[in-house]
N, C-alpha and C positions, 0 to 999 in steps of 0.2 A: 462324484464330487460332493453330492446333497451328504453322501453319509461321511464323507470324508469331512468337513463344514460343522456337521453335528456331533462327530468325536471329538474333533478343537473345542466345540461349548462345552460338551458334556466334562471334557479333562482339565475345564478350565485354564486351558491354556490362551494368549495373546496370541494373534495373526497381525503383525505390522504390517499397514500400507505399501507398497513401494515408493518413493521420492517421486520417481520421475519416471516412470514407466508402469502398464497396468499386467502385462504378460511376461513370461520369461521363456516361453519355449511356440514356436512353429512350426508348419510341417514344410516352407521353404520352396512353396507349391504359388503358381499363378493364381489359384486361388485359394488364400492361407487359412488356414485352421489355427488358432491362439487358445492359449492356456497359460492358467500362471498355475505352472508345477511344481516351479520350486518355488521353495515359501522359507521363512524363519519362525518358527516359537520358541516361545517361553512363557516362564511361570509370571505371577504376578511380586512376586518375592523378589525375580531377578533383576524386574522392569524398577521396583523398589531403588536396588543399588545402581543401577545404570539406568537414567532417569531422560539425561540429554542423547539423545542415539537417533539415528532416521538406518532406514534402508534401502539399496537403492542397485541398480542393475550395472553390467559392466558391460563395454563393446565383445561381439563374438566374433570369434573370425570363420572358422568351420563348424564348429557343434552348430545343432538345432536348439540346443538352450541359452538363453544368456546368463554369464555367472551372476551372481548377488551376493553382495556386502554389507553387512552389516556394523554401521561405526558409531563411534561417540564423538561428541561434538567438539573440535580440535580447536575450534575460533573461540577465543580470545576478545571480550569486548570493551574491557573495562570492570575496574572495580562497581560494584553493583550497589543502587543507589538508596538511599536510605528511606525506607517505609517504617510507619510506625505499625504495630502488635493492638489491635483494638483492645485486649484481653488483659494488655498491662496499663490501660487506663482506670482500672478498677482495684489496682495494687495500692497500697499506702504508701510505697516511696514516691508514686506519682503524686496522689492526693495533699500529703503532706507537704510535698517541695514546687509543688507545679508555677506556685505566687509568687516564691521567694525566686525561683529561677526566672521569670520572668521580667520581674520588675528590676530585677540586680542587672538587665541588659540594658542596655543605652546606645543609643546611634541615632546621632542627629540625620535632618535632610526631610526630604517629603515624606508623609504620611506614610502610602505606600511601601514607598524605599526602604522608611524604618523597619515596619511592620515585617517586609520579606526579608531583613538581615538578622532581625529579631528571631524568627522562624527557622532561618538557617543553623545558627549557633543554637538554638534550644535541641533543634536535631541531632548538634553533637552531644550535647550534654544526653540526651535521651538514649541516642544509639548505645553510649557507653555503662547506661544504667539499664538498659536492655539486658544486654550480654552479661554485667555483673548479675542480673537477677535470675537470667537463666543459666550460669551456672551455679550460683545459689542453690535455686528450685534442684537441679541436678541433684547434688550434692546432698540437699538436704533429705529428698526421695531416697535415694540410696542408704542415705544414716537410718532414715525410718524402715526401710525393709529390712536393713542389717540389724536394728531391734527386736521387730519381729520377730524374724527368726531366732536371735538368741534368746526370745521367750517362750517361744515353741521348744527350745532344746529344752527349756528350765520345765518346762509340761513335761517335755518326755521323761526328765529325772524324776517328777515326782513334787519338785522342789515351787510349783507355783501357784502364789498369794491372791488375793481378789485382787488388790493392788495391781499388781503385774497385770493381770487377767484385764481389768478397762483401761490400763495406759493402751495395752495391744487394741483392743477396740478403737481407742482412740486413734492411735497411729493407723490403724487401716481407714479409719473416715476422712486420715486428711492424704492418705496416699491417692484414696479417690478422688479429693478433691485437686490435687496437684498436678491432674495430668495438664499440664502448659501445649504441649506438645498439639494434641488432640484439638483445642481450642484455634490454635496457631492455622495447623490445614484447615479447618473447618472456615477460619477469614479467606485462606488462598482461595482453594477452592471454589467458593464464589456461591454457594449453596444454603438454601433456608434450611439447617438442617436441625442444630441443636432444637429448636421450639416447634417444630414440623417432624422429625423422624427421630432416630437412635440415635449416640454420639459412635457413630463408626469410621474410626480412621483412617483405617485401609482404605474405606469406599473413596476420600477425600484425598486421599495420597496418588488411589489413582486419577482422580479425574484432574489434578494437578501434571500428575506424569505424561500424563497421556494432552495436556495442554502446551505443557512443555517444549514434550515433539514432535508436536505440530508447529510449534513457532519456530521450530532452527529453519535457518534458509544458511544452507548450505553450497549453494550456487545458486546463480542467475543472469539473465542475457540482460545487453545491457540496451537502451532501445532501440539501439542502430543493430541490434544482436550481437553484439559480441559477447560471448561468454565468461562471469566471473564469478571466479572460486577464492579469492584471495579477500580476506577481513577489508582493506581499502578499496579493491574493487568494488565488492558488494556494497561499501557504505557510499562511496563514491557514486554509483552507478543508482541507489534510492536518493541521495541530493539532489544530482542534476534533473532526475524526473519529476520530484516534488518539487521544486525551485521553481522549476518551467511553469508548473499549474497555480500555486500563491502567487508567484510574479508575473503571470500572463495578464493583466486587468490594469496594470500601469500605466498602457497608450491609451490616450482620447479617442474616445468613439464613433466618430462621423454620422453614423446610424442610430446613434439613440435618442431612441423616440421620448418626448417630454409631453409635458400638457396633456395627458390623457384624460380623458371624462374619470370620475373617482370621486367617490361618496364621501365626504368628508365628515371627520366626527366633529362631535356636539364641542361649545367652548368648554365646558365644564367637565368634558372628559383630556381636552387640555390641558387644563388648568390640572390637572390629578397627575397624568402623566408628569407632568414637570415639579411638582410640589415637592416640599423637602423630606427628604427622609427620617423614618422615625426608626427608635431602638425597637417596637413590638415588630415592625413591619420586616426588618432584617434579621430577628428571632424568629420571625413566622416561617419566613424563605427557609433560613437554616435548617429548622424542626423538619421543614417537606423532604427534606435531601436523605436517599440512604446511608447507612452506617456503614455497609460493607462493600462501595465504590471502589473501583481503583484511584489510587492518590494520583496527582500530578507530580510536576517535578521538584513540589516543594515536600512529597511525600510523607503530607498527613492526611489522614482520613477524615469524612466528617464527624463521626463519631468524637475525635477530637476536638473540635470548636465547641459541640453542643457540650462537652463534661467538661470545659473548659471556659465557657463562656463568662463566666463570673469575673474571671480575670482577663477575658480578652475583650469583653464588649467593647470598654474605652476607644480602644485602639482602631478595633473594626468602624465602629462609628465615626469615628473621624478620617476614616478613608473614605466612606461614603460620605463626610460632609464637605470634603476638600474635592471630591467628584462632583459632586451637586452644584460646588460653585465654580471649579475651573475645567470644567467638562474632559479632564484630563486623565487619563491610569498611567500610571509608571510604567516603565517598563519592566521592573523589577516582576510587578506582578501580573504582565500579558505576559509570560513565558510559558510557553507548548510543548510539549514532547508529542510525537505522531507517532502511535503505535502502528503493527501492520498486521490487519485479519488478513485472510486468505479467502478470498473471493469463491474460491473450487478448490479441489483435490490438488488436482495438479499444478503448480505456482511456476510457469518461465519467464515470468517479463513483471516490471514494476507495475505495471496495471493492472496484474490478478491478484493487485491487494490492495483493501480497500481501506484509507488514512482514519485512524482514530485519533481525533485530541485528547487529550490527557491536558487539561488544564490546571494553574495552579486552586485553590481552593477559596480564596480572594475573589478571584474572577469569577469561578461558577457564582458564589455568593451575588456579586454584582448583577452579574447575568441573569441569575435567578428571580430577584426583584424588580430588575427592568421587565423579562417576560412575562411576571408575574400585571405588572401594569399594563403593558401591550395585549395581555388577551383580554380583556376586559374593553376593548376599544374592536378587537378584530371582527365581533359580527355584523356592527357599524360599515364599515368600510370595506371588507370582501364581498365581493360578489356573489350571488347567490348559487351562481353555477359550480363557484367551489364548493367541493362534495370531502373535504379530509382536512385538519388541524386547525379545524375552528371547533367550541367547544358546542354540542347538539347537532353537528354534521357529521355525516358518517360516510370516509370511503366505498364501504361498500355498497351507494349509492351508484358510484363508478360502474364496477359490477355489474348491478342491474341494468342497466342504462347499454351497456356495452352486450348484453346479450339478448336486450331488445332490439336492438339493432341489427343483431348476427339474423335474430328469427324472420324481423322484416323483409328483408333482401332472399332469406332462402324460400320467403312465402310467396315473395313475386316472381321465382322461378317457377315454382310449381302451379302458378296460377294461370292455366288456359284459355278459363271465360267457354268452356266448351268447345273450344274448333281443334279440327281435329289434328293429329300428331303433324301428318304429311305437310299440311297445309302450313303450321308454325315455319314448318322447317323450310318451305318454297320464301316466308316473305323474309326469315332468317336473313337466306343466302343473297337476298336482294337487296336487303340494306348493310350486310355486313363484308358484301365487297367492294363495296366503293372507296374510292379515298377522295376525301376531302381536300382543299386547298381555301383556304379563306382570301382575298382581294383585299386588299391593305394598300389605300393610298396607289392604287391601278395595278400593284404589281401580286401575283400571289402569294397565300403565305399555307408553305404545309405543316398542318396540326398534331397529325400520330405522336412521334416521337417529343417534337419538341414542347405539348404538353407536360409529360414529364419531367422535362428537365424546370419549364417553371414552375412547377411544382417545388422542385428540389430548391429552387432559388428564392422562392417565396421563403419555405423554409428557413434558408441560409437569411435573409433579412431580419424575419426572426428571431433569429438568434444573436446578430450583432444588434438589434434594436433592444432586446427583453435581458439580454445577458444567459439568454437561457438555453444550454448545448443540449440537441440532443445525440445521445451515444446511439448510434447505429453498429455498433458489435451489441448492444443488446436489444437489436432493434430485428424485427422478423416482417414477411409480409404474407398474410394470409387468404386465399382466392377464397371469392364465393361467387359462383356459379362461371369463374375464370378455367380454361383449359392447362393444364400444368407447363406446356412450353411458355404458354404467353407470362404466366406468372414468374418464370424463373427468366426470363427474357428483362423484367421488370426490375425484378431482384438484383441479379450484375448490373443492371446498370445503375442502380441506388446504390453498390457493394452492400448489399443483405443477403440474408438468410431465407431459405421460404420454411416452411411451418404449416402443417392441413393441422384444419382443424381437429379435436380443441388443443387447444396451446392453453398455457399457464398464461396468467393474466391475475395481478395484483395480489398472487397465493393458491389462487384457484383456477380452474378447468373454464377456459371458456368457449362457445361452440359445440361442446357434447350435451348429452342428453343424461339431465338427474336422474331418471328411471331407473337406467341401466348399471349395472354393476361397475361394467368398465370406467365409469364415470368417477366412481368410489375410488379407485386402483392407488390413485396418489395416496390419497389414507391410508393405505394397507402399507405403501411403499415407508408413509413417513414413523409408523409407529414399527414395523420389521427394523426400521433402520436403524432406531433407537433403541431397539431391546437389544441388537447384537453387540450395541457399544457397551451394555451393562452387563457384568459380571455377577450372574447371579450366588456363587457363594460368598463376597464380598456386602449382601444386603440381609439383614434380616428381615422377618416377614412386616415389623414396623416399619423398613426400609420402604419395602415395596410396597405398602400402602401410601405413601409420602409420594411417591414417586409415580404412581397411577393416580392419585390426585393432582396432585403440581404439574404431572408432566403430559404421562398418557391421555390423562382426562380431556386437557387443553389443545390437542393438535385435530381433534375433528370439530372442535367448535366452530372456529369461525366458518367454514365451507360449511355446515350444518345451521350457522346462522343464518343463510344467501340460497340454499337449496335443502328441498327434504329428499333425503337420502331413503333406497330401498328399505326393508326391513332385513333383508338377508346380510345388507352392510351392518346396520346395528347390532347383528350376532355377530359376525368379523371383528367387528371391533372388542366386544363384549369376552369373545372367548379369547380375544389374542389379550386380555388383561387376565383372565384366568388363568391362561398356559403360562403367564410370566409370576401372576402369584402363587400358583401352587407347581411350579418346577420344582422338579425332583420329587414332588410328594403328589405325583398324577396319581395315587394309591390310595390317598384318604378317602376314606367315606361320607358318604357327602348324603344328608338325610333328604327326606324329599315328601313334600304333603300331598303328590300330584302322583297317581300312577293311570296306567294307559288301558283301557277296554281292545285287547288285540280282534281286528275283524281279517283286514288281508292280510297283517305282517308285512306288507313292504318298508315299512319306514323305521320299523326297528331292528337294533341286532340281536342274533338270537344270544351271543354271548358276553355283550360288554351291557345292555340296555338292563334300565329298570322295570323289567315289564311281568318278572316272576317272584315274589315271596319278596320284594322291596329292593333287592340288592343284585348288584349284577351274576348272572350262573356262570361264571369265570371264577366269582372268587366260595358261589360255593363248592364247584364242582373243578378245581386247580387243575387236578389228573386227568379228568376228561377234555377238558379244555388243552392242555397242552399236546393230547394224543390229537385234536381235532386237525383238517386239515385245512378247515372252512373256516377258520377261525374270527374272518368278520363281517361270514356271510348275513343275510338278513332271517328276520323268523319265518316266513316265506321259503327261503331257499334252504330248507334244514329241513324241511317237510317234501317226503318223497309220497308224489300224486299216485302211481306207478301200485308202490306197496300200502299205501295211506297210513304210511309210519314215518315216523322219526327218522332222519339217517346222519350217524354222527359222521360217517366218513372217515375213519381212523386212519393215523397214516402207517398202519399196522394191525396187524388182528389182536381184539380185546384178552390178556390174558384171564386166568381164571379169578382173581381175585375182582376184576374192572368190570367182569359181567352185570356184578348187583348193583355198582354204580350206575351205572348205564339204569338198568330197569327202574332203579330209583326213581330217578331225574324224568323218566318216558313216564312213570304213574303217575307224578305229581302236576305234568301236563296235560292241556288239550288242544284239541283242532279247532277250538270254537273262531280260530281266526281264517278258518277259509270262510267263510260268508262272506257273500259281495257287500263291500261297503269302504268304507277309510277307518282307519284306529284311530280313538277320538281319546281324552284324558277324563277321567273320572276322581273324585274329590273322596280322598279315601274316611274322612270325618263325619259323611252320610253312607247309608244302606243304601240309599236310590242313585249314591255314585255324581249328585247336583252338589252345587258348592248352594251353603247360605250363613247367614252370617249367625246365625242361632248355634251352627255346629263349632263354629269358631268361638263365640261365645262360651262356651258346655266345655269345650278342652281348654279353655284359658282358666277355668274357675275347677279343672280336674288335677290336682298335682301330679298326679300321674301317666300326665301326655307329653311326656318327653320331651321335644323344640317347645310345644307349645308355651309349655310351663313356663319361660327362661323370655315369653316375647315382653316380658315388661320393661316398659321402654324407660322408665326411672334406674332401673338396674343399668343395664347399657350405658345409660346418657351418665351414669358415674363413674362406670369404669372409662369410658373415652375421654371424659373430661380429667380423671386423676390428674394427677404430677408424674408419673412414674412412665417410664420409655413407652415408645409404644411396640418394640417388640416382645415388653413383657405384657401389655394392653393386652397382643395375641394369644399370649401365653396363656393368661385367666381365660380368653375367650374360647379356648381350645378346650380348654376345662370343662369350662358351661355344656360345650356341648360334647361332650364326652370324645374327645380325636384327638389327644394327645398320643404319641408313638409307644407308648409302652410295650411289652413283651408279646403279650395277650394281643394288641391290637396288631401289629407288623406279623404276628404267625398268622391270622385272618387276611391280611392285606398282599401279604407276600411267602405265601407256603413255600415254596420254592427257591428262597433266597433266604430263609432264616436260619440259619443253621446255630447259631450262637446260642446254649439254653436259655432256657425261660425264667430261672432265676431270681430273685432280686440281687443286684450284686452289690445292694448293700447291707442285708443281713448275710446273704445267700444259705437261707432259711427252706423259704415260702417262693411259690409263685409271682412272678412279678404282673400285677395289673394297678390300674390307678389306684383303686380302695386301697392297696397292700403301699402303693409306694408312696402317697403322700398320706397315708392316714393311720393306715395298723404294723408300717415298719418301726422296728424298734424304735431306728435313729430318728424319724419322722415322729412318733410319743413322745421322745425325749425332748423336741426341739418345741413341740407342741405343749407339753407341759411347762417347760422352760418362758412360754409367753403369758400362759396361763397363772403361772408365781408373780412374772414381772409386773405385768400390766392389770393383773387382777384379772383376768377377762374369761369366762369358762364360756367357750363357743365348743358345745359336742355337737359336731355330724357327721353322718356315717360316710359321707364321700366326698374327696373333694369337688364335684360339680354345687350339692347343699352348700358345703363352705363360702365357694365362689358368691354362690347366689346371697349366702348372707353377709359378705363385704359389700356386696355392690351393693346391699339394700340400704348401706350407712350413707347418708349423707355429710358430704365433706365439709360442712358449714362449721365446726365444733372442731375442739384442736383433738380432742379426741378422738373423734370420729376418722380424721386423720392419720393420727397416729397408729389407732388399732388396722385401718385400712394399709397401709403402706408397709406395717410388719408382718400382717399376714401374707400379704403380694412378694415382700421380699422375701418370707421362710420357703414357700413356692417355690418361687425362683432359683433359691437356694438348694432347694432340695434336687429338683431338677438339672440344675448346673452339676453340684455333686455327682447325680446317678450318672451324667454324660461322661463327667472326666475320669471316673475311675473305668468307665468301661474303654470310652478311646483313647486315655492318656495315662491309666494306670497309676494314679494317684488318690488318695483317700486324707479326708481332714476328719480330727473328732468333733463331736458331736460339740466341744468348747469352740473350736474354731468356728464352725457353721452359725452357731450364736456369735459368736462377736461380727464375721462378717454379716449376717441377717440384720443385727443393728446399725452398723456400719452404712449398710444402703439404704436402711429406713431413712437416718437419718440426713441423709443426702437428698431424699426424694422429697422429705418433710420439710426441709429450708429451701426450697421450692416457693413452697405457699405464701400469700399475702400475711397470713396470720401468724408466721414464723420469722419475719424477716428481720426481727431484731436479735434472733436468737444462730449460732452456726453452726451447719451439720454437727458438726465433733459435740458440743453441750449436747447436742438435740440426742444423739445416738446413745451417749454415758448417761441421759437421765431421761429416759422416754417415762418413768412409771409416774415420771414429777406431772405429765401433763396428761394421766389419767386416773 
């Protein structure tokens, strides 16, 4: 099933959940064996057109599998409600009309009232200038490729002018700019991704798609259980449940407690709380709020108010000023939409989903500034034993506290005080079978049981005194130094759960031991879980830096905050972001300043390790390596004691040709790794095999020490800082250190799987290796002199790694410096994109085409910059030589 799991990744194929079931086949047996054998895929292409769909198991009557269906979502909910586009508040039919449309509205009545009728109607006006604008955008995209090309036919005649030649420039810098589309999923999606990774759409379409169908609820019990499938049922059956819990809190309390001791604050934090509102103080709130929120039911974003505030302040302030003095909100604008997350996987009843508000955008405002003055008052007046949402206290105070307590109680089990085992166990049995009765007013009273139950009633007072439920379905009870009857004896009669320890507690493990491995395991579960849900031909390698930053990075922190973890977990985690950055390119070569002094050879392999000539003898020795039968035994077990030779083990006898291989590989080794001892690492930059900071020094000031050369951190710190994607960041980076995939480096990496020639397949001249493809191919001089006329700029070096090195050494402060940096990034890129698509897509542009797109994305990258912003790509692109 593991390899069965690993061809779905590897063929980038989808495995859909099941709805409502986790197996689909049995063995039917008293004690049952489960498997889910039958499954559904598909592409990601398909999941694209069929976006709403769940899958889900049917009744069986005789087979041992149950059938599965796969549907699209048949319910029917309603026209769908109007969200504003963040991406069309930055268009000019917005900008220009947003005053005139506003103030030409009118509607008397409360502040409030006006304000949300106001909001209403501009919604329609918007929705219908929406759609006018994206088919616009459409349309107009279309007109401009349809130029294109009929300037590309006018090249092929023979028949094309300069003229011609920068309109088509032009129109490729605004076809870039017009992708709307791309902009649009990137808001859905819900992802930092534009200013943090690449603009990739796919990536964003899936994690929508895949949002999507997880929110169809296509049946559900109703709380009495009955089952519904029918659009009134299902909405029918989430009202009556939500109704029940907002309207439970209506009857007077008998039990609630008043008068409690309570810290009260100062007059003069009083006095602030209630103080009138000001215009900075409700621009302050605003500004905090994100851009890319989901809307309420008045479905606009904040992004809206802040680009709009010029012409809404009025209004808004005088909702706060008519709150301030009749402590009153409209109704108009307390109106909720309750979304429904899903609590688990599997969703049957209204309780496995947990109520989101969706407020309208008034009210968070409101809220916002009220909370904003309540926390300023709360470390006043909370107690101190509150450990979470006070600001300088920390939950994970909880944590501690709770597993000092676990340690106490198991330290008092093991504490004897010296007498000996027997002895424990006689006065044990002398105090632990008695049973008590207490004497209560002459009559007895028995303790056992009925401790517990006040227990439970203490509890229950509690909770009608505090307002404060606790859910016992998330409620567990965990023994310590309890016998497991007594504890589950405890359990039913609370209706809980029992749990040994450790159990999860507030995110983390509590009751285990940080030492141990198993303690890590949640980590490992939480970042596996994650990388299967991502598709990695859907990420570039900019993707997946974004994404082990923001994502991977963040899930072992906080448990790393509250416990130090082994060291073996911090490789776990460390390689499980390598195997997701460099999948599919487990091939690369990867330089290394550290090589190993072999003494036993246990701890390396004889054929994947760096431990001979720098590089693995797999990839120099392919043929020997694939006849091997030990292929990942260690350096140890490759050495026969017996013969005190070599033993390759062949899974066949060497023919005549593989003999001198063989003897090769056996000369250029030795034994000096049977001495007793450990293989220790040796610092390859000294003779005595010690690291010091002198040899580090001597290769940093040698240009010709390879990585060393390249550690100048001013280089780096330009290129990461650029404007330009970061999976072209990678690209340059790949450069630098000479691993880009070219012809030359896949026949080294992969002997056995290259079979395609060596080529360039854009002269198909010469050999293909990096020198040849980005520097001495024809098309590549062409392109290169072509920047060297425009921009005046004669950068000669002999390879693109020199090249690299001398863009990053520009500092970006200068529009020039800029400019030359961003066209030689994009001629790169350029050339690279080329070599790819003629060889998997069978297309080829000339050398005129590859210049006008190379400008085309300079100038996209260049209006990027602070120092550009009065100017727009398309200028930027048609006259780069004006700004050097």
């Amino acid at each position: 099933m593991r390899k069965f799991n690993k061809f779905i990744s590897d063929s980038n194929l989808i495995d859909p959940p099941l709805s409502n079931a986790k197996y689909t086949w049995s063995n039917l047996k008293a004690q049952p064996i489960l498997s889910r054998i039958d499954r559904f895929l598909y592409t990601a292409d398909w999941e694209n057109l069929f976006t709403a769909h769940y899958s889900k198991t049917l009744s069986r009557v005789t087979s041992d599998h149950f059938p599965i269906v796969l549907e699209s979502s048949t319910i029917s909910w309603g026209p769908l409600p109007f969200k504003l586009i963040n991406v069309h508040l930055k268009e000019p039919w917005f900008k220009n009309n947003i005053r005139n449309w506003w103030n030409n509205l009118r509607h008397e009545g409360h502040p409030g009232f006006s304000f949300m009728k106001k909001l209403k109607n501009l919604s329609v006006i918007i929705r219908d200038e929406q759609k006018k604008n994206n088919r616009h955008n459409d349309e107009k995209k279309r007109a401009w490729v349809k130029e294109v090309d009929n300037i590309d036919r006018l090249e092929a005649e023979g028949n094309l002018f300069e003229e011609l030649s920068l309109r088509r420039t032009k129109r490729k810098a605004d076809i870039l700019l017009s992708d709307f589309k791309a902009q649009i999923w990137y808001q859905k999606s819900k992802r930092l991704w534009n200013t943090e990774g690449d603009e990739n759409t796919s990536f964003f379409h899936k994690i929508c798609s895949a949002r999507q169908r997880r929110s169809i609820i296509s049946n559900i019990n109703s709380d009495d259980g009955v089952p519904c499938t029918t659009n009134e049922n299902i909405a029918k059956t989430f009202l009556d449940h939500f109704e029940g819990i907002y309207n439970g809190g209506g009857v007077e309390n008998p039990w609630l407690i008043e008068n409690l001791s309570w810290s009260p604050i100062s007059t003069s934090q009083a006095q602030n709380l209630c103080s009138s509102f000001s215009e900075e103080e409700i621009h302050s709130a605003l500004t905090a709020f994100s851009n890319n929120k989901s809307p309420g039911p008045d479905g606009f974003t904040m992004e809206f108010f802040k680009a709009a505030w010029f012409v809404l302040k009025d209004d808004i302030f005088n909702i706060f000023r008519d709150f301030h003095t009749n402590c009153i909100i409209n109704k108009a604008v307390n109106i909720t939409n309750i979304a429904l997350i899903a609590k688990k996987e599997k969703c049957a009843e209204p309780a496995d989903y947990r109520p989101i508000s969706l407020t309208t955008s008034i009210y968070k405002l409101i809220a916002k500034v009220i909370a904003e003055r309540l926390k300023e008052t709360l470390p006043s007046t909370v107690a101190e034993n509150q450990m979470a949402f006070v600001k300088g206290r920390q939950i994970i105070d909880a944590i501690l506290v709770a597993n000092e307590a676990i340690d106490y109680w198991r330290v008092k089990k093991i504490q004897g005080f010296g007498y000996p085992i027997k002895w424990r166990r006689w006065i044990k049995a002398c105090i632990s079978s008695v049973q008590y009765s207490i004497i209560i007013n002459g009559r007895p009273r028995e303790d056992d049981e009925h401790s517990l139950q006040n227990l439970k009633n203490i509890i229950n007072l509690f909770q009608l005194a505090s307002g404060l439920n606790i859910n016992l379905n998330k409620s567990t009870i965990s023994p310590i130094n309890i016998d497991a009857a007594r504890t589950d004896q405890i359990a039913s009669q609370w209706g809980i759960t029992t749990k040994f320890f450790p159990i999860n507690y507030l995110g983390v493990p509590l009751g285990g031991k940080p030492t141990t491995k198993a303690f890590w395991k949640n980590i490992d579960e939480k970042i596996s879980k994650k990388l299967a849900s991502w598709k990695y031909s859907m990420l570039s390698k900019g993707g997946k830096i974004t994404l082990i930053k923001s994502t991977l990075a963040s899930l072992p922190t906080y448990q790393l905050s509250i416990f130090k973890a082994p060291v073996s977990t911090y490789k776990s985690i460390e390689k499980s972001w390598r195997n997701f950055f460099w999948k599919n390119l487990s091939e690369t070569h990867k330089l290394h300043l550290v090589s190993w002094k072999i003494k036993n050879g246990r701890n390396f392999s004889f054929w994947h390790s760096h431990w001979h000539q720098n590089s693995p003898l797999s990839l120099h020795y392919p043929r020997l390596f694939a006849l091997s039968t030990n292929q990942d035994n260690s350096i140890k077990d490759m050495w026969n004691t017996t013969l005190m030779d070599w033993d390759l083990k062949p899974r066949r006898q060497l023919r005549d040709w593989e003999h001198p291989l063989w003897a090769e590989l056996k000369n250029s080794l030795n034994a000096s790794f049977c001495e007793n001892g450990r293989d220790s690492p040796t610092w390859i930059l000294n003779s005595d095999g010690f690291y010091s900071v002198a040899s580090v020094k001597k290769a940093l000031l040698q240009p010709d020490q390879g990585i060393l050369a390249l550690q100048n951190q001013n280089t780096f710190k330009n290129l990461w800082k650029s404007s330009i994607p970061k999976k072209c960041k990678f690209f340059i980076w790949t450069l630098l250190y000479d691993s880009v995939n070219t012809a030359d480096q896949l026949t080294k990496r992969m002997p056995n799987l290259c079979s395609r020639p060596s080529w360039c397949v854009m002269c198909k001249r010469n050999e293909e290796d990096r020198i040849h493809l980005f520097i001495l191919c024809p098309i590549a001089k062409s392109i290169w002199n072509l920047i060297s006329s425009h921009l005046k700029s004669n950068v000669n070096c002999l390879s693109p790694k020199d090249l690299c090195i001398t863009m990053c050494s520009w500092k970006q402060k200068t529009k020039k410096n800029i400019i030359l940096f961003n066209t030689y990034a994009s001629a790169l890129w350029n050339i690279w994109l080329e070599r790819n698509a003629r060889i998997f897509n069978g297309k080829e542009k000339t050398v005129a085409d590859l210049w006008e797109d190379i400008k085309a994305l300079a100038g996209l990258w260049t209006s990027r910059f602070l120092l550009f912003t009065n100017y727009q790509a398309t200028s930027i692109a048609l006259n780069l030589n004006a700004f050097t």
